[in-house]
C-alpha positions as CSV (number, residue, x, y, z in Angstrom):
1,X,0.0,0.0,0.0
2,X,2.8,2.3,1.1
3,X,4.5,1.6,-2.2
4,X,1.8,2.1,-4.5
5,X,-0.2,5.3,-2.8
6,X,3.1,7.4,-1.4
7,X,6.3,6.0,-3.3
8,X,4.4,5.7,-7.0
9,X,1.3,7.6,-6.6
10,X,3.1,10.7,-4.5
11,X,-0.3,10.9,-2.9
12,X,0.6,12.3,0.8
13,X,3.5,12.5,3.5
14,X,1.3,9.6,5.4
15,X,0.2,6.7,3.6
16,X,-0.4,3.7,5.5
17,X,-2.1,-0.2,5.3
18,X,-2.4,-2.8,7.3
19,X,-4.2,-5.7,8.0
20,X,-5.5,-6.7,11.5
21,X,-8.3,-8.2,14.4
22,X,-11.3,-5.8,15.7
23,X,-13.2,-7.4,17.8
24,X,-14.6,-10.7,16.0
25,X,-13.8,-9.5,12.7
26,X,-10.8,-8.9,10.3
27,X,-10.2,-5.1,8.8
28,X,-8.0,-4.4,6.0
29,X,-7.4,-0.5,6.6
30,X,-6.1,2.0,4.3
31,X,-5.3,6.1,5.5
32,X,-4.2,8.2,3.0
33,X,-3.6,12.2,4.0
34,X,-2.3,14.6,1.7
35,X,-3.4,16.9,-0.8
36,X,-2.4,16.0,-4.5
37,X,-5.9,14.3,-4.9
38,X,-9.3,14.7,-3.7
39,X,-10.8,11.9,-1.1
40,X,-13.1,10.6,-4.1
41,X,-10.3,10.1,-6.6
42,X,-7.8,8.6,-3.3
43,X,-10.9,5.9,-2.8
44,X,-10.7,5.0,-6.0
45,X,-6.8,4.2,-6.2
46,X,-6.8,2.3,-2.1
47,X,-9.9,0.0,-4.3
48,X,-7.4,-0.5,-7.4
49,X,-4.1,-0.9,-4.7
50,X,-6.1,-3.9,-3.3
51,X,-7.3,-5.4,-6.2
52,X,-3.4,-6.1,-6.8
53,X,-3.1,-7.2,-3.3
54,X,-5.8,-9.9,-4.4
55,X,-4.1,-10.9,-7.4
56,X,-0.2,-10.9,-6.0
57,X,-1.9,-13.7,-3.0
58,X,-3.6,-15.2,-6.1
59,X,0.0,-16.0,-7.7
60,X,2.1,-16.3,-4.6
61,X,4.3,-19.1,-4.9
62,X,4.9,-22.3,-2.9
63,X,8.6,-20.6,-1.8
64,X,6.6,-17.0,-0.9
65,X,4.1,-19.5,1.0
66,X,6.9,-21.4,3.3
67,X,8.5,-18.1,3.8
68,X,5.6,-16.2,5.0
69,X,4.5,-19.0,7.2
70,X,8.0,-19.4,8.5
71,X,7.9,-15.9,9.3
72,X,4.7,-15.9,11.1
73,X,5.5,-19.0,13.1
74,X,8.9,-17.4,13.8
75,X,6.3,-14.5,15.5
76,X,3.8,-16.9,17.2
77,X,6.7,-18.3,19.0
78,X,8.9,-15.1,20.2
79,X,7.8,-15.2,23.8
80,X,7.3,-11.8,25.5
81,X,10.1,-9.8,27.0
82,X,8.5,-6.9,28.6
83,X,6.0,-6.8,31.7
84,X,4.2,-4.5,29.7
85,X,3.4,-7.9,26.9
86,X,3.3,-10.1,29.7
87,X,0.2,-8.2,31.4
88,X,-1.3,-7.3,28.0
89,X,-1.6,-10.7,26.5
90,X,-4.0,-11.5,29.5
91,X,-5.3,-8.3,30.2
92,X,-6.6,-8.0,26.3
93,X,-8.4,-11.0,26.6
94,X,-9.9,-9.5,29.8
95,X,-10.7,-6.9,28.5
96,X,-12.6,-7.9,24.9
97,X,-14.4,-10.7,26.9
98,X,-12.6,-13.4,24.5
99,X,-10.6,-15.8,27.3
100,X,-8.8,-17.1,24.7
101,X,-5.5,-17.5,26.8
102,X,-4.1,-20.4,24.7
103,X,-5.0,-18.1,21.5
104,X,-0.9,-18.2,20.0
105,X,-1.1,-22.5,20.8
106,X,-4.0,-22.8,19.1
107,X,-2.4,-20.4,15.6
108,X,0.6,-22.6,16.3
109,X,-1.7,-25.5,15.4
110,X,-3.7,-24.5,13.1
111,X,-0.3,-23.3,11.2
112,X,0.8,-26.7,11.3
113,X,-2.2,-28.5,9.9
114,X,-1.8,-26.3,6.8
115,X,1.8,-27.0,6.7
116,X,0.6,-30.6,6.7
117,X,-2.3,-30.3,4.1
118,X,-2.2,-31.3,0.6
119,X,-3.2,-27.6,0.0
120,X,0.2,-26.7,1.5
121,X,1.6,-25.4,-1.5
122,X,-1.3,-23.6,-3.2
123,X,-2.6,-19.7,-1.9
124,X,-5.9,-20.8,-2.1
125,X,-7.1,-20.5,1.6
126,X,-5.2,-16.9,2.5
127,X,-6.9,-15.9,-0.7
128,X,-10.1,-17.2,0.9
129,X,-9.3,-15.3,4.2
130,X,-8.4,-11.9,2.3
131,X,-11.4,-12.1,0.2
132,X,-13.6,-12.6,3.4
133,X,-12.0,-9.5,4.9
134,X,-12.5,-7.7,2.2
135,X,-15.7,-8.6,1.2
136,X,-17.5,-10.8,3.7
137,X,-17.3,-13.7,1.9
138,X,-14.4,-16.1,0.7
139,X,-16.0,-16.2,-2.7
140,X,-16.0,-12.7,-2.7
141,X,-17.5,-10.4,-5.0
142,X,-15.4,-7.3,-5.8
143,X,-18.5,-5.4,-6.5
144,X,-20.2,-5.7,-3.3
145,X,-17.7,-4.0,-0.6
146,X,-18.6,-4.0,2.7
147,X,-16.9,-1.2,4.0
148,X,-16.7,2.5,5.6
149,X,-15.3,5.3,3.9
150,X,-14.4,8.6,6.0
151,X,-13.4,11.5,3.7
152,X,-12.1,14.9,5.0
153,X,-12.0,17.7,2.8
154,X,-9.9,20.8,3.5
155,X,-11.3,24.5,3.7
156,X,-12.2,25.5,0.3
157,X,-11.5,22.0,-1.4
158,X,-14.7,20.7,-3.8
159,X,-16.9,18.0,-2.7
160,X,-18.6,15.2,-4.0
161,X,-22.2,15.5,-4.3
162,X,-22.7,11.5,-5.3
163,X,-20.5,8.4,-4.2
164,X,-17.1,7.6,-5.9
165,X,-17.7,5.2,-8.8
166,X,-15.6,2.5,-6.9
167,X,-18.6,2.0,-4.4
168,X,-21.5,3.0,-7.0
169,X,-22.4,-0.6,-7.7
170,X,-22.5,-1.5,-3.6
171,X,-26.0,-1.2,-1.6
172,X,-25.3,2.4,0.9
173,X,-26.7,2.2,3.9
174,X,-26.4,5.1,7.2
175,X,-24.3,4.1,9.6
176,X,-25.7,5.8,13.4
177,X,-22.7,6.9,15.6
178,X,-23.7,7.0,19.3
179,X,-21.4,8.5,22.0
180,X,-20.2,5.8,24.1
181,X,-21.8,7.4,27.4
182,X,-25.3,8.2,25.4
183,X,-26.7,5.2,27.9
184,X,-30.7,4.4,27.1
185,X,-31.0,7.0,24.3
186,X,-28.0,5.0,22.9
187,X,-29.9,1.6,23.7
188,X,-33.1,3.1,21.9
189,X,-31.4,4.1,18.8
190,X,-29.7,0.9,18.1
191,X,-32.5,-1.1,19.2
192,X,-33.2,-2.5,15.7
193,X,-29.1,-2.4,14.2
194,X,-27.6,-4.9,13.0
195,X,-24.4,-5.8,14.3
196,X,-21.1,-7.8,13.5
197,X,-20.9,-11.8,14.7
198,X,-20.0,-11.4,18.1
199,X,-18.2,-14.8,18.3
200,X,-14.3,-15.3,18.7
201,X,-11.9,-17.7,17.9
202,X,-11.8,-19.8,21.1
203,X,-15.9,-20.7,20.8
């Protein structure tokens, strides 16, 4: 991402992507601030960046695989040397309500079964997994994005009147923001929402 939006694209000093857990779901996040391009035009090139991201996993080779996962078992198994990670990989699940103390074993695991597989070799299940966090599905269709866009547009800079063409073809739908302390009005706004799976990866 950092490549393609700041080094090629020159589009701002920070330029930034990253993949990781919130809550019971996976978020693939890009931030792009700068000026050189309005927030509509910027959408559109963070959509194209990862459609290449979807075809570079698509053609990762069986070397690129055992690296990677080499890598992240080298990660899984780096035990903590501060206080501050050994309180933090307890507290966290404390704190989210998962319990999942035995969370790294069980990655550990599941990192060797794939090792293990016949499917070893072949990018087909982290293209499954990136698909799903992209689109909600592992068959996912690339014109039906669930995602949220915030745009902020300087003092004096044109707006949009209509969505960017990268999310014309996606159902919109208003998101409600409520203050975390807005306590029964809060409760009687979301009363009908719908909300994420609440489930983690320990149930």
């Amino acid at each position: 991402v950092f490549e393609a939006l700041r080094t090629e694209r020159q589009l701002g000093y920070v330029v930034f992507g990253y993949v990781a857990p919130h809550g019971s779901i996976v978020e693939v996040r890009v931030l792009v601030q700068g000026f050189r391009e309005s927030p509509d035009i910027v959408e559109g090139l963070a959509e194209e960046v990862l459609h290449n991201l979807t075809l570079q996993i698509e053609n990762m080779s069986a070397d690129e695989l055992r690296a990677r996962r080499h890598a992240l078992r080298v990660e899984l198994e780096q035990p903590p040397v501060t206080l501050g990670q050994v309180s933090g990989q307890y507290w966290g699940q404390l704190w989210n309500g998962e319990y999942c103390f035995d969370k790294k074993a069980r990655q550990l695991a599941a990192l060797e079964a794939i090792e293990n597989s016949p499917e070893a070799n072949s990018p087909k299940e982290m293209v499954e997994a990136w698909k799903q966090a992209l689109y909600g599905m592992p068959d996912g269709d690339s014109t039906i994005v669930r995602k949220v866009v915030v745009k902020l547009f300087g003092e004096g800079a044109a707006q949009s009147s209509s969505p960017s063409s990268s999310t014309t073809s996606a159902a919109k739908t208003a998101i409600t923001l409520i203050d975390g302390d807005a306590g029964a009005d809060g409760e009687v706004k979301l009363k009908d929402a719908e909300y994420w799976p609440h489930t983690f990866f320990c149930e």
